[in-house]
N, C-alpha and C positions, 0 to 999 in steps of 0.2 A: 630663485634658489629653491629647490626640492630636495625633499627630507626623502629619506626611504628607510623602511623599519628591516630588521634583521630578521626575517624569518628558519634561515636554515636550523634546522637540528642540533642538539648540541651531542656532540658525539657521548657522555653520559647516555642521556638520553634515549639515541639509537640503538646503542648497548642494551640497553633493559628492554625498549621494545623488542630488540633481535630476542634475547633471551624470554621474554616472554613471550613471543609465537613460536620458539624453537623448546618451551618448558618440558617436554617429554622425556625430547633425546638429552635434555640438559638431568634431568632428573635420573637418568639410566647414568651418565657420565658421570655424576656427582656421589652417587652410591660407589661404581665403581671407584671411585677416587678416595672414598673414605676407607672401602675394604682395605684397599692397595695399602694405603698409609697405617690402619689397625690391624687388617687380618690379612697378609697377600695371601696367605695360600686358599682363604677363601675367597677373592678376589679373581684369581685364575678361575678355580673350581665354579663360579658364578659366570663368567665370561665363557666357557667350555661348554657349560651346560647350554645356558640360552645359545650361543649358535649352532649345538648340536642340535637341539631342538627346533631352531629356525630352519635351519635343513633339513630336519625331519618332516616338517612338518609342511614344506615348500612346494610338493605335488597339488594338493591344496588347497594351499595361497595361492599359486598362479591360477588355478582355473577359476576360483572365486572373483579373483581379480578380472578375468576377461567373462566373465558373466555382468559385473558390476558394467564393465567397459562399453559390452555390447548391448547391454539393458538402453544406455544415455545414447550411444550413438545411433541404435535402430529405431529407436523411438519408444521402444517399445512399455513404457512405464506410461506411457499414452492409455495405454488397455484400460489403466485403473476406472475411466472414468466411464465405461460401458459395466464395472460391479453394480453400480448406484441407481438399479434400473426394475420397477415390478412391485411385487405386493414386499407388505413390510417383512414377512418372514424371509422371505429369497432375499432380500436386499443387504439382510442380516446375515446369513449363508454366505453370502459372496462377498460380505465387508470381510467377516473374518477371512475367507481363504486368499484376500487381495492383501488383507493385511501378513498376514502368514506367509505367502509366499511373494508378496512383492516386492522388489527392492529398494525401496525408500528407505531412507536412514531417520531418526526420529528429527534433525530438522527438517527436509524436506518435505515432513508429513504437514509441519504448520499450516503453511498458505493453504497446501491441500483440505484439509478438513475445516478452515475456515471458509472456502468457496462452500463445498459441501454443505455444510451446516448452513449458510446465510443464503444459498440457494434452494433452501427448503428441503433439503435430505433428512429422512427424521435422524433421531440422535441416537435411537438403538442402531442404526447403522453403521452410523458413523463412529460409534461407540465401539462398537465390534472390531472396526477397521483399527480405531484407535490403540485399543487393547492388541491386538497379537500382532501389531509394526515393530513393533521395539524390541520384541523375543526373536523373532526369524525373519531371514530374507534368504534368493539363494546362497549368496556368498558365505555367511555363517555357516545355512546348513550344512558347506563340503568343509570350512574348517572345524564345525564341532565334530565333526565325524573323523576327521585328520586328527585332533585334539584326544575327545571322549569316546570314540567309534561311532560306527554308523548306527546302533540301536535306541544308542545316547538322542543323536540326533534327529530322530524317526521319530521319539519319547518328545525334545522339546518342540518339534512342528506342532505334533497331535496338541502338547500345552498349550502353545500359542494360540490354536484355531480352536481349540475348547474353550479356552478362555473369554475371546471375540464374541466367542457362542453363548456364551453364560453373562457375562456382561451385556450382549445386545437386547440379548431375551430379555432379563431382569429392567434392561432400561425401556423397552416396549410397554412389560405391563406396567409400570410407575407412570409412562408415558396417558397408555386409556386413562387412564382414571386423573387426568390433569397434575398431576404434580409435577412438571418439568418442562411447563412450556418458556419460551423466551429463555434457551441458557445460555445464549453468547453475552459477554458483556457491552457494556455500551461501547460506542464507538469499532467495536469488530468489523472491517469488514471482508471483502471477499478478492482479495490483492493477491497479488505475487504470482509467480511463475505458474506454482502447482493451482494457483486459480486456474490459470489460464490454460494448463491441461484438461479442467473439469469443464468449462464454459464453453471450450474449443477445439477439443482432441485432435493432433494431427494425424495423417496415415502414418502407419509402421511401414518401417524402409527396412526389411529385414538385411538385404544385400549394403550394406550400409556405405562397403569399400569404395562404390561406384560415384560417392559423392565426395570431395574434396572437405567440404566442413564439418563431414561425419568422421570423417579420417581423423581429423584433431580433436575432435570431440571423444574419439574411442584413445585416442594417443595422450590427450588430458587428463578422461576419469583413469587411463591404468595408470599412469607418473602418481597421480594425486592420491587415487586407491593404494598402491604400492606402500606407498611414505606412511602414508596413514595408517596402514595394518603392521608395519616394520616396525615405528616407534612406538606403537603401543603393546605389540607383541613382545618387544626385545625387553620392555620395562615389564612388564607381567614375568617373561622368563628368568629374569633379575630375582625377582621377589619372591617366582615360586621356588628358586634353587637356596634363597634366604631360609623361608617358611619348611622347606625339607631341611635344611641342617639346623635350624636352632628351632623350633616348634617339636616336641616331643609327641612321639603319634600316639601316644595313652592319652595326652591332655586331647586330641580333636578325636577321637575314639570315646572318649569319654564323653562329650560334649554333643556332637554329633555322629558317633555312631548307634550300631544296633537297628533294629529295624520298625522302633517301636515310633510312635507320634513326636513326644518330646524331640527327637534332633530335626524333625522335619520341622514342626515348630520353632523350633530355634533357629535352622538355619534361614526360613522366611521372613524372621525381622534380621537377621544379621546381614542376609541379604541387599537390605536397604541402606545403610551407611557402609556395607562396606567394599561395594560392588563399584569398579573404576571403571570398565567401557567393555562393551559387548564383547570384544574381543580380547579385553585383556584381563576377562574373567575365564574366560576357558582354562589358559594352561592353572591360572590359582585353582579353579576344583576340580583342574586334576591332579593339582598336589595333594592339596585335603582329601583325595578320592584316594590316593595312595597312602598318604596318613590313617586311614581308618573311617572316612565320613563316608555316611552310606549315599546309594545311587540316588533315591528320593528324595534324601536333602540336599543335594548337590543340583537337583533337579529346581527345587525348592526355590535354590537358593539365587541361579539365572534366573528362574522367572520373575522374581520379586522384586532382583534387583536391575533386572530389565527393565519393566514395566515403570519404576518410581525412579530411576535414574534421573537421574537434570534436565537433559534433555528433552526426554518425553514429558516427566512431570512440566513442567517449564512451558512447554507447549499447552500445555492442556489447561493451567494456571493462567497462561495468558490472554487463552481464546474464551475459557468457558467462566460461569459464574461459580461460586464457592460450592454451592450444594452437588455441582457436579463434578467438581475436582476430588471432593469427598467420599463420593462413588466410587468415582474413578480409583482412587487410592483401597476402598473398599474392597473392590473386584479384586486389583491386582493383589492383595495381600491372602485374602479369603481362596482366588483361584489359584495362587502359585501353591501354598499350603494342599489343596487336593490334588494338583497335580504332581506333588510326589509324594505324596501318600496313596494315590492311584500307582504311580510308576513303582515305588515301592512294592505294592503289593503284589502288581506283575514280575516285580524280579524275585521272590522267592516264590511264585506259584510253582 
């Protein structure tokens, strides 16, 4: 006689996990649903907006999407691992502009900078790379320019790879002088995929179409890119059409505008709680940027809440030891704060 145990799911169950890998689009549908029932005609007026704006905004999105597509299928995010290469200053130079301009998303950066780092890369490097990954890639840069225009965007690159810069640096000289040796935690080690781009860089297959597995691979990241930029753009568009009708533009004019320090200031801690994902911070400051917040702190306010978002914080929490997470946290708040108080001062020059 054999017993056998009941493993299948119970449909409860599969319900909550559905809805919990589906929470984005659940959480646009569920605002929707509460306007409809309190406010329809602001319920329309939020549904009108976000798809006008999804369409607006959809020249774009598609080509950020097939840069993302063709970055995973050519290989070519392989490149990263020829930045890590010379004297510590070039090393530092080329972490930021890899970070800046590469297309890693903040997890894909993990495995990455743990090979790096347990590989002997110093940490000003890796430091730099770390800092300006989570502000820009290209896909961002053609949506903030879609988003905030293209000067906007040109504005938060230069952030990003200033920041890299000023964090690597800063981490070099702490570095001479001994105080930052050993800052992986114990058991770190040098795993995962983005290891294995740094240990074993493949060739770049620029013509990618000519191979049957690239084909799916460029057919996967766009399906998967797509969804991903959709549901978090559509809930951003939700909320910015919220925050223009009931946020009064004296109260974020008051707060953050003007062109003085304070709203820059402000907006670089508000930045930090209150920043939901790379992409679905764009259209919110360009609500606030149409409410009255100035360019600097809207600048401000991406980089800070780039930088210490979950993800990246998260990453860096997990790899590194306390005194360098604190750094860490240090740069991005210190660097976001100059970089729009720089970009500031360039827009009323």
């Amino acid at each position: 006689m054999s017993t056998s145990s009941d493993t299948s799911v119970q449909p409860g169950t599969a319900l909550l996990q559905f809805l919990s890998s589906q929470r984005v689009w659940v959480a646009s549908g569920l605002i929707l649903l509460v306007l409809a029932v309190f406010d329809t005609e602001q319920a329309i007026e939020s549904t009108v907006f976000a798809s006008t704006a999804l369409i607006g905004i959809a020249p774009f999105l598609i080509f950020s999407i097939a840069i993302a597509a063709y970055a995973n299928a050519t290989g070519a995010d392989n490149l990263i691992a020829k930045a890590f290469v010379g004297a510590p200053a070039m090393m530092i130079i080329m972490g930021a502009l890899a970070g800046g301009l590469s297309p890693f998303c903040s997890c894909g950066v993990i495995p990455l900078v743990a090979a790096l780092l347990t590989m002997g890369v110093p940490l000003s490097a890796v430091m730099a790379f770390w800092l300006a990954s989570p502000i820009m890639d290209p896909s961002m840069f053609f949506l903030t320019s879609g988003v905030l225009g293209f000067e906007f965007a040109v504005a938060k690159t230069f952030a990003a790879i200033g920041l890299g810069l000023f964090g690597g640096t800063v981490i070099h000289l702490l570095s001479r002088g001994g105080h930052l040796s050993d800052p992986l935690r114990d058991g770190v080690g040098n795993g995962g995929c983005g290891g294995a781009k740094m240990r074993a860089p493949k060739p770049v297959v620029w013509s990618f179409w000519v191979e049957k597995e690239r084909r799916r691979t460029f057919a996967k990241v766009s399906l998967d890119t797509t969804l991903f930029l959709a549901k978090w753009l559509e809930l951003a568009f939700i909320l910015e059409s919220l925050m223009l009708a009931w946020v009064p533009a004296e109260t974020v004019t008051k707060a953050l505008g003007g062109s003085g320090i304070g709203p820059i200031l402000t907006a670089t801690f508000v930045g930090v709680p209150a920043y939901l994902n790379g992409y679905a911070a764009l259209p919110l400051v360009s609500g606030l940027i149409e409410q009255g917040m100035s360019l600097g702190a809207g600048l401000a306010f991406l980089v800070a809440g780039g930088v210490t978002s979950i993800p990246a914080a998260m990453a860096v929490w997990a790899l590194a030891k306390p005194r360098v997470f604190a750094l860490y946290i240090g740069f991005s708040l210190s660097g976001a704060f100059m970089a729009g108080l720089f970009y500031q001062l360039w827009t009323i020059v």
